[in-house]
C-alpha distance (Angstrom), angle and dihedral (degrees) to the residues before:
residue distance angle dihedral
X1 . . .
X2 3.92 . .
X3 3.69 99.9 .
X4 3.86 94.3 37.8
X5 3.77 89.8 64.2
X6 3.93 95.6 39.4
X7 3.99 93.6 36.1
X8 4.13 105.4 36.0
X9 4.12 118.5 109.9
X10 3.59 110.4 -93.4
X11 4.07 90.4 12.2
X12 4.42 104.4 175.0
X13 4.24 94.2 -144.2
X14 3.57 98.4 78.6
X15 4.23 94.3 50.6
X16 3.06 92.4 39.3
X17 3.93 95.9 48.4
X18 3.75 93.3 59.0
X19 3.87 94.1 36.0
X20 3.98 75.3 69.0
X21 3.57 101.9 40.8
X22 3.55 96.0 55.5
X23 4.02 91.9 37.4
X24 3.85 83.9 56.3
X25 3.50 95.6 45.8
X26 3.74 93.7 47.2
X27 3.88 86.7 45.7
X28 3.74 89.7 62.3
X29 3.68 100.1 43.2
X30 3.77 95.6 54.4
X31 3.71 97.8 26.4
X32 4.24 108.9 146.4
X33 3.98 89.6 -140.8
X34 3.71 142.9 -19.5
X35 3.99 121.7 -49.1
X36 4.17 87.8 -112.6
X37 3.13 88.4 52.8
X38 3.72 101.9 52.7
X39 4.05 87.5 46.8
X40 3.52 84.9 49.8
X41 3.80 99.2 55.7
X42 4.00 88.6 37.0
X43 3.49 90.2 63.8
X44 3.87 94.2 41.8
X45 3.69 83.9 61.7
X46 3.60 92.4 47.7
X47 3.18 105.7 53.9
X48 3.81 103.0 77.8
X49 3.69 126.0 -178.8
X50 3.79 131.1 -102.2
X51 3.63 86.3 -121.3
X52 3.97 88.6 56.6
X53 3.66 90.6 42.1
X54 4.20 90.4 55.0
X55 3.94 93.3 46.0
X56 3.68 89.9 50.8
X57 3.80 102.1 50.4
X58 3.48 94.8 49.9
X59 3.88 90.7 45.7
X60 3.98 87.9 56.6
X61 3.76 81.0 43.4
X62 4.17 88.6 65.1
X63 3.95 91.6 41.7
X64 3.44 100.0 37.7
X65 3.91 89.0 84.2
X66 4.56 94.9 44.2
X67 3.82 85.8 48.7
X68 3.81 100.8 52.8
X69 3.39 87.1 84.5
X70 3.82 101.0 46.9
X71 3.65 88.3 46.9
X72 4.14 93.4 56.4
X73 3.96 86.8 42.1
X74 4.05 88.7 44.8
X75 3.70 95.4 45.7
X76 3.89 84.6 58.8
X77 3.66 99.7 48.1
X78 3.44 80.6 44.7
X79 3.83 94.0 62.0
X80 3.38 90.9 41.3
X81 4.09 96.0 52.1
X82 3.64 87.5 44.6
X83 3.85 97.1 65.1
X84 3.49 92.8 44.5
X85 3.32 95.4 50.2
X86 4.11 96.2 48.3
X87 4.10 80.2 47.4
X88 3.73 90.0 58.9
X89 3.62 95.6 34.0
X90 3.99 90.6 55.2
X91 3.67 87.2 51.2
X92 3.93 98.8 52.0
X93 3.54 88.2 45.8
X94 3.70 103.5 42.6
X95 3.88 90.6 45.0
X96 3.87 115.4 105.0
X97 3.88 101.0 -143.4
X98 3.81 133.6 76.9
X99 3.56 102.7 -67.8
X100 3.78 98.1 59.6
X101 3.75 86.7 69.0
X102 4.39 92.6 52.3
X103 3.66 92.4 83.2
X104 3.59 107.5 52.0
X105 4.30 89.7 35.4
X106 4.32 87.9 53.4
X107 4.30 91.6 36.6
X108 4.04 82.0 56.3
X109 3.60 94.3 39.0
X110 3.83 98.7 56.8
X111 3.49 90.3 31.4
X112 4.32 88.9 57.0
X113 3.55 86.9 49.2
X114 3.70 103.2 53.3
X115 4.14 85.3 52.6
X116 3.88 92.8 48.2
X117 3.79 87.2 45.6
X118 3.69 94.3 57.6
X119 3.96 90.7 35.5
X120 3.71 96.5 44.9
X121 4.31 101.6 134.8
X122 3.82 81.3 -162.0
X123 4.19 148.3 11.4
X124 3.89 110.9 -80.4
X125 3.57 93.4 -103.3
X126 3.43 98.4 50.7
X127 3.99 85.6 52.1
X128 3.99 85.9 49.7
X129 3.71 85.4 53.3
X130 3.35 105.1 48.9
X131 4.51 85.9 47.5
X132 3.85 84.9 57.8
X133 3.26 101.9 43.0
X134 4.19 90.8 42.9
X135 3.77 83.1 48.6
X136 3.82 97.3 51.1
X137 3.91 91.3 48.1
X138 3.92 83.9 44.5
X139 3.69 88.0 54.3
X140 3.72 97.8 44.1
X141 4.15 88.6 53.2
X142 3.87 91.7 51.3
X143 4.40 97.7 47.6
X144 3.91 79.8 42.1
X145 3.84 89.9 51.0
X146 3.02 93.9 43.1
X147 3.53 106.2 50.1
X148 4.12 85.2 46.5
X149 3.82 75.7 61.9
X150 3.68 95.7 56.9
X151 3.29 95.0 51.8
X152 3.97 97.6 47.4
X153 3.46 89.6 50.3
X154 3.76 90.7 48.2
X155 3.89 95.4 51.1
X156 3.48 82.9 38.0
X157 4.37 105.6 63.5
X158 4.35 75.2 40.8
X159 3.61 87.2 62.0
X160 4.19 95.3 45.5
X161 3.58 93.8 44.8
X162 3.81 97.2 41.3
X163 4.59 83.9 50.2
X164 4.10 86.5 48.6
X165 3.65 87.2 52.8
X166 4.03 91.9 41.2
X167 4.39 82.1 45.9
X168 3.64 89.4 49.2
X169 3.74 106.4 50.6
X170 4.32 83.8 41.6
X171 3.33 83.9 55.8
X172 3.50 100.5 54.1
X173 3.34 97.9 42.7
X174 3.66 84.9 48.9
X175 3.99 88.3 61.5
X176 3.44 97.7 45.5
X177 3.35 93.7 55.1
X178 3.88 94.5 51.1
X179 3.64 79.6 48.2
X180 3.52 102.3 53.2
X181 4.02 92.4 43.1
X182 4.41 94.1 46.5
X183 4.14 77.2 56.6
């Protein structure tokens, strides 16, 4: 059952999987504030008052009766929008091209973002901040490393051709002695 759903033609978890990673990722570079933060002001929102609560249930109270009728007309359009829209939806999704894979990839997206948004450790551009300055140090450690490179590869073709001249003259000598005791 596993690897039909990761392995089948045309399978939705992989687009959608990257859709989130790079919503996530986006999330957290250009995030307003920190995740807690976000939950915290979500929750601030939330939390209405009784007072709030009263003047809203008996304002529904007064259009309940007016939007009867919009409702019954709604819930038709509704219907009707619905079918369409699982028409068209079958299509994108059935289609073999490019497009069939936009859906799932922008679902995951937004989806990735809303998670990093809440999650966010930090604002977006602290989090772009920290990536360049991660990025300088990480570019500082590679010239250094690679200069460190240089220099062992330098001492290093000094130390081969210094031994082939140490191999050479032991060699020599080596034959002139076998010379000198064959005589």
């Amino acid at each position: 059952m596993k690897e039909k759903f990761f392995n089948r033609a045309g399978s939705l978890f992989v687009p959608v999987l990257a859709g989130g990673f790079v919503g996530a990722g986006t999330a957290l570079l250009l995030a307003p504030k920190p995740g807690i933060r976000v939950r915290k002001d979500l929750k601030r929102i939330a939390n209405i008052t009784r007072d709030q609560v009263s003047e809203a249930v008996d304002r529904g109270k007064e259009i309940y009766e007016e939007g009867r009728t919009a409702v019954v007309n709604a819930v038709e359009a509704g219907k009707k929008t619905y079918s369409e829209g699982i028409e068209k939806f079958e299509k994108l999704t059935r289609k073999k091209d490019e497009r069939s894979m936009l859906l799932p990839i922008l679902a995951g997206g937004v989806i990735g973002a809303g998670i990093a948004l809440l999650l966010a450790p930090k604002s977006g551009m602290e989090t772009r901040a920290d990536v360049k300055r991660i990025a300088a140090s990480t570019k500082d450690q590679v010239f250094s490393a690679v200069d460190k490179g240089k220099a062992l590869y330098g001492e290093g073709i000094k130390a081969v051709a210094s031994a082939v001249e140490e191999g050479k003259k032991v060699y020599t000598e080596g034959v002139e002695k076998l010379r000198q005791a064959v005589a």
